[in-house]
C-alpha positions in Angstrom: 57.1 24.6 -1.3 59.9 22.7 -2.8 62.2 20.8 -0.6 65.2 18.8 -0.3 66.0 16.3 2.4 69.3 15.2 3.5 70.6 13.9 6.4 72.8 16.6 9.3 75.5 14.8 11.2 77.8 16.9 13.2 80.7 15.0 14.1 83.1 17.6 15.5 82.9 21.4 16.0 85.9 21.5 13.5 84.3 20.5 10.5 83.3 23.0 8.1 80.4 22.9 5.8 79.2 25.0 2.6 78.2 28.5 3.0 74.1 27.5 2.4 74.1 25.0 5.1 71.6 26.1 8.1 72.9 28.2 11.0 73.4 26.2 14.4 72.7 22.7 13.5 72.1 20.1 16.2 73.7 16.9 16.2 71.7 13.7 14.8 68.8 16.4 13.6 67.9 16.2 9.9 66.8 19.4 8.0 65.1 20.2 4.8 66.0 23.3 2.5 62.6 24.5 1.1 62.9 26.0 -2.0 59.7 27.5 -3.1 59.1 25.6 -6.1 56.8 27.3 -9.3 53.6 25.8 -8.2 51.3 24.8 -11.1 47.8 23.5 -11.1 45.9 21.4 -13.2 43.4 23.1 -15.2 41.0 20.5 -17.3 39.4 22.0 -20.6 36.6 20.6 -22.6 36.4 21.4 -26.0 33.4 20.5 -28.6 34.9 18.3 -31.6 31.7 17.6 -33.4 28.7 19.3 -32.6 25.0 19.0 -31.5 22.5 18.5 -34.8 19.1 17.1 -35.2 17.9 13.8 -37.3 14.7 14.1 -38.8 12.5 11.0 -40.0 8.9 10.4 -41.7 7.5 8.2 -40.2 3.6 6.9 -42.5 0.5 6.6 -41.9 -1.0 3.2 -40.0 -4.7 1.7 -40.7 -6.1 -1.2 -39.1 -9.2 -3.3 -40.1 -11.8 -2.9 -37.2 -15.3 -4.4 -37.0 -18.7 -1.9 -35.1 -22.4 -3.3 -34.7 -24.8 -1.1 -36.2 -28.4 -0.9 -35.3 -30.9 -1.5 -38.2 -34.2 -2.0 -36.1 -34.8 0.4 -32.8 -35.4 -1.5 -29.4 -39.4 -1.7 -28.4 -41.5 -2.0 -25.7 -44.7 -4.4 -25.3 -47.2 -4.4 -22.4 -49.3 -7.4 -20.9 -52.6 -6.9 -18.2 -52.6 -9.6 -15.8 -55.8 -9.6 -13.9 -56.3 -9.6 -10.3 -56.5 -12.5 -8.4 -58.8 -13.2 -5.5 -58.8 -16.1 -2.8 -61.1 -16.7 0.5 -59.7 -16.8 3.8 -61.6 -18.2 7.2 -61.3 -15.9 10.1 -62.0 -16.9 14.1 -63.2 -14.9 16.3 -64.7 -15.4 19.6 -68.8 -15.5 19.6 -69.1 -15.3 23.9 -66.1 -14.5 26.4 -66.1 -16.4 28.9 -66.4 -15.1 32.6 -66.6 -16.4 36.5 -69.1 -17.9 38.4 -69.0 -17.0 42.3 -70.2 -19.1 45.3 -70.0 -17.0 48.7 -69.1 -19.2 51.9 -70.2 -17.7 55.2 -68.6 -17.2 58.1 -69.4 -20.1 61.0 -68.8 -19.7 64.8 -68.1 -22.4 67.6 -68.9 -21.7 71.5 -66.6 -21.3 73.9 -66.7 -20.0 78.0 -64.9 -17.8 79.9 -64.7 -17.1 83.9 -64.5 -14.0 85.6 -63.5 -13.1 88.7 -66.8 -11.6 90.6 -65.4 -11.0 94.1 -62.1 -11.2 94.9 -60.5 -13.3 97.8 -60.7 -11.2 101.2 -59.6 -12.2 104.7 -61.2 -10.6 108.1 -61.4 -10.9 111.9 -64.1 -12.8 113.7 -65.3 -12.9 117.2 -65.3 -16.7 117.9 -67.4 -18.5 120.4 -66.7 -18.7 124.1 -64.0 -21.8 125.1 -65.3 -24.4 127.1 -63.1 -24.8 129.2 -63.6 -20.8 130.7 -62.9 -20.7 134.3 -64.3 -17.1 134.6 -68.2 -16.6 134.6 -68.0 -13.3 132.3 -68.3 -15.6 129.0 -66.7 -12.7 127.2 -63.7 -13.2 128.8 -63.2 -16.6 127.0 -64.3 -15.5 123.8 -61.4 -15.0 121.1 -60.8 -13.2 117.8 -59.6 -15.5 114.7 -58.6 -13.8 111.6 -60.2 -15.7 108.6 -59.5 -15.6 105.2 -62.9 -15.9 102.4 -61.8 -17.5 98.5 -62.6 -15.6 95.6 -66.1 -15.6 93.9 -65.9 -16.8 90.2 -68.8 -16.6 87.8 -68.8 -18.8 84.1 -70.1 -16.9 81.0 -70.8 -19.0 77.6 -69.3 -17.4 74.6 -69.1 -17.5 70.7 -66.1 -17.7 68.6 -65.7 -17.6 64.8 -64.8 -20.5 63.5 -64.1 -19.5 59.9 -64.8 -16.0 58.0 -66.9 -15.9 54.9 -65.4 -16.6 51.2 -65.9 -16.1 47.9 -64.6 -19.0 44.8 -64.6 -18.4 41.6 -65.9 -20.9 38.9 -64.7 -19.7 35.6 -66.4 -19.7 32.3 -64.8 -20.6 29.1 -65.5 -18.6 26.0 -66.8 -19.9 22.9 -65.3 -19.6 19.6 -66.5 -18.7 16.1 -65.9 -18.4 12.0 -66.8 -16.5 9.1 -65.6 -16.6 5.5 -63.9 -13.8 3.2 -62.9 -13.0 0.2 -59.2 -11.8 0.1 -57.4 -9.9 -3.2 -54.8 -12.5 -3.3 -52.4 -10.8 -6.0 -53.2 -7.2 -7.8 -54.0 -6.1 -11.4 -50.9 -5.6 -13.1 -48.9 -4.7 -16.6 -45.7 -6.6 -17.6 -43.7 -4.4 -19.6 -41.3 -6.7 -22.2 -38.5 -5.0 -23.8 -37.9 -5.9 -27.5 -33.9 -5.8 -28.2 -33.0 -3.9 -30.8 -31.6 -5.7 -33.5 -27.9 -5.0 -34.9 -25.1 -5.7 -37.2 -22.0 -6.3 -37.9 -19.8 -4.6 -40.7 -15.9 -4.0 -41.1 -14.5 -0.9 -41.8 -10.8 0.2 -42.2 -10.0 2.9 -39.9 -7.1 5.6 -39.6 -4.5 3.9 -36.5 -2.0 6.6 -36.9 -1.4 9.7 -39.4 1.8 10.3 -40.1 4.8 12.2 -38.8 7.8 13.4 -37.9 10.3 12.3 -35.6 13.0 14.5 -34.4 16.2 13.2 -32.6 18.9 15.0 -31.2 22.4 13.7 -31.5 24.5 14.8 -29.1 27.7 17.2 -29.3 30.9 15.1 -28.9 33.6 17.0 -26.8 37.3 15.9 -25.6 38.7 17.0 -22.0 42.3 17.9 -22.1 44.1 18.4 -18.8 47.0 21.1 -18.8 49.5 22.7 -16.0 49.1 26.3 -15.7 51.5 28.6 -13.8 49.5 29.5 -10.2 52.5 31.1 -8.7 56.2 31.6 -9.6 58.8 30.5 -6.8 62.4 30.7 -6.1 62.9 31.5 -2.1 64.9 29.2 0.3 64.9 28.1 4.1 65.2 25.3 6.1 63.2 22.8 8.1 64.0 20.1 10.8 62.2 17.0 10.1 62.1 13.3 11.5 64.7 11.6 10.0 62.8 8.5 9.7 61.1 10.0 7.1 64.0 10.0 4.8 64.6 6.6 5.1 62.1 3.6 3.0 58.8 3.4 5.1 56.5 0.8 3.8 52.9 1.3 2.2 51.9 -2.4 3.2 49.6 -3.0 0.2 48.1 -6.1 -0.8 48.1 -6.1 -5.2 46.4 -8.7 -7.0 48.4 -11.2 -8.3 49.8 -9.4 -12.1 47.4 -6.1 -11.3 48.3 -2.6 -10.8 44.6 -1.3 -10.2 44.3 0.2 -6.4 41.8 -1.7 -4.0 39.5 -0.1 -1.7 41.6 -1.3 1.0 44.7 0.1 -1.0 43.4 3.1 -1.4 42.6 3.6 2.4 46.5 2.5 3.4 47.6 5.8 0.9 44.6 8.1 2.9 45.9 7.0 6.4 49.6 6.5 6.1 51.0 8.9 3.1 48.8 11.4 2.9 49.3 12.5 6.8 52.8 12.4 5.9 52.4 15.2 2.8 50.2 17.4 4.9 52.6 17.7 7.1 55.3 18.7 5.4 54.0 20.8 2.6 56.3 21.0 -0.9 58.2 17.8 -0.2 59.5 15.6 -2.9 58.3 11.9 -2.3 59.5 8.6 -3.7 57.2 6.0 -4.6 59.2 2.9 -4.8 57.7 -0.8 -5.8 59.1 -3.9 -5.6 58.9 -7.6 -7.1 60.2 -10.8 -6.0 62.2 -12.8 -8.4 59.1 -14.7 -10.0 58.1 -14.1 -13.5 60.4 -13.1 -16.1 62.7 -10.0 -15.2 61.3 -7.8 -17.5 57.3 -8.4 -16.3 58.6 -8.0 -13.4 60.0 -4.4 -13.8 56.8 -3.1 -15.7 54.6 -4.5 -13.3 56.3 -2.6 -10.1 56.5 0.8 -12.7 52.8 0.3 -13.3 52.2 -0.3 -9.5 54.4 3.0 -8.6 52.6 5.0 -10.9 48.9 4.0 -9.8 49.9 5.0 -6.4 51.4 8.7 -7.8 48.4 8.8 -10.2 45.8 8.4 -7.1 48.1 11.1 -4.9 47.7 13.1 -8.1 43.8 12.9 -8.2 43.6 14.1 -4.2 45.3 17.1 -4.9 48.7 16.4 -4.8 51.6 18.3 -7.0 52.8 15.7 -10.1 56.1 17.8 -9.6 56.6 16.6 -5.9 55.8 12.9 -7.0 59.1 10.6 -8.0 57.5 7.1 -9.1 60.0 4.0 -9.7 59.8 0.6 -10.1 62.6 -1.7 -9.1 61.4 -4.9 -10.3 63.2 -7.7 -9.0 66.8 -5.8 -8.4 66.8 -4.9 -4.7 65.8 -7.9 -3.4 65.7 -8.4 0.5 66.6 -11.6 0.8 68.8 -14.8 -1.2 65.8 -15.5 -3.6 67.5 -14.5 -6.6 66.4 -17.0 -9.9 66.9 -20.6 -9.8 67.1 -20.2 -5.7 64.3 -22.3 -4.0 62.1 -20.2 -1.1 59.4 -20.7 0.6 55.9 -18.4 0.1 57.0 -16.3 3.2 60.2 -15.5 1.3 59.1 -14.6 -2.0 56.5 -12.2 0.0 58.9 -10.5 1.6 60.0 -8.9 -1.4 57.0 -7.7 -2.6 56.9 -4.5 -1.5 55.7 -0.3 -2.0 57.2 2.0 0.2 57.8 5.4 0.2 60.9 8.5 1.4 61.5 11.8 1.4 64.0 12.8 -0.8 66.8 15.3 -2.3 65.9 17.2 -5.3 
């Protein structure tokens, strides 16, 4: 869509405005009248202005010198018998094992006693004798009854005891020792086997490195891309649009150039992404302004080609993210709409000078 800004002030209900003005306008609103532009595309075309062909090249034969060992006598074999070899050797062995000899120790006894009881201790009563002193003449009337006790009978027997049981020691024996003689195969019969090298030698021969040949190298076509507008759709309809009427005053692009360059940083290039681009997408078919600025440094006429060059890098990057060329107005001011007094030949500071350094950007009228 092609459209054109302008700013809508009402000031009174009496004024009266052209016939293609919108309907019902609000005061302080701004509107844009969309006029569907012919929208082309850019359509990129290769075309082949020399083509593809082959180079062919011969390329001779190599030799190289090289030197082999040839064999003029065989390897061989020859054989040695190396008798056995015998030694002696002494060998112990024991000519009586030795034993024990035995000595018994019988058992010996001691004596001893021991007393037994034969009759126990007993008590009993007694008829006593008559007292002397009996007044009656019966002398069994003075006789009395005494309960005696008798001891215990005890009897002593003699005894044996054993004093110590019977033993056996042993007395050992020691063995005696003896030694013969032998005759021992210290190393066997055996047959060394010698190799006899073969003998060589050397000669020098020259030897094919590398027949020769062909080599086949393609050169490549050349081609040429050519970038043309084609007619995607014809236009021709009008209406109108409110927008925000900050957009058709300057707004600034605040990007840092290089000192004398016009080539888009990294950085630049992500101000355009974040601040412009937003702004196109939301108002489709608008016409946009580029506008850069120099300070009053330089020469005037550097000065003017180096803010065109730095307007047309920013168009030329909008261009290559899809952007219509037709909605894209790119102008460098060079030093003539400076914002401050530093004209030529007026000192200012760094600050100052910056100041004018500019890109910005509007909406605009067609």
């Amino acid at each position: 869509m092609k459209k054109v800004l302008f700013l809508f002030a009402v000031m009174t209900a009496s004024i009266t405005w052209a016939q293609d003005l919108p309907t019902n306008p609000e005061p302080g609103k701004c509107y844009v009248r969309c006029t569907t532009p012919d929208v082309y595309v850019n359509e990129t075309i290769t075309l082949t202005v020399k083509p593809a062909y082959k180079v062919l090249k011969t390329v001779p034969a190599t030799y190289k010198t090289v030197t082999e060992q040839v064999e003029v006598k065989a390897a061989g074999k020859k054989l040695t018998v190396i008798p056995e070899k015998w030694g002696t050797e002494t060998v112990s062995y024991v000519s009586k094992e030795g034993g024990n000899t035995l000595r018994i120790t019988p058992a010996s006894f001691g004596k001893g006693s021991e007393t037994i009881e034969t009759r126990p201790a007993y008590a009993q009563w007694e008829l006593g004798a008559a007292a002397p002193d009996c007044a009656s003449g019966n002398p069994d009337d003075c006789r009395y009854w005494c309960y005696k006790g008798y001891p215990a009978e005890f009897t002593t027997i003699e005894t044996t005891t054993l004093a110590g049981d019977a033993s056996v020691s042993k007395t050992p024996i020691a063995s005696k020792n003896a030694s013969y003689t032998k005759r021992v195969l210290l190393e066997p019969a055996k047959v060394v086997e010698e190799v006899i090298p073969a003998e060589y030698k050397t000669i020098t021969k020259t030897v094919l490195d590398k027949d020769a040949y062909t080599t086949e190298e393609t050169v490549a076509a050349q081609t040429k891309s050519f970038t043309k507008e084609v007619l995607k759709e014809k236009g021709g309809l009008t209406t109108w649009k409110e927008v925000e009427c900050s957009l058709v005053e300057y707004q600034a692009l605040p990007i840092n150039w290089n000192s004398g360059s016009a080539t888009l940083t990294a950085a630049a290039k992500s101000i355009i992404d974040t601040k412009l681009m937003p702004v196109l997408a939301q108002n489709p078919g608008v016409k946009v302004e580029l506008a850069s600025h120099t300070d009053s440094q330089g020469n005037d006429v550097s000065n003017q080609d180096l803010s065109e060059r730095r307007a047309k890098a920013v168009a030329d990057y909008l261009i290559s993210k899809g952007v219509n060329s037709s909605l894209l107005v790119a102008n460098g001011y060079g030093e003539t709409k400076l914002l401050n007094r530093c004209k030529d030949g007026v000192p200012c500071t760094a600050r100052e000078h910056a100041a004018n350094r500019r890109t910005q950007f509007r909406l605009i009228n067609n």
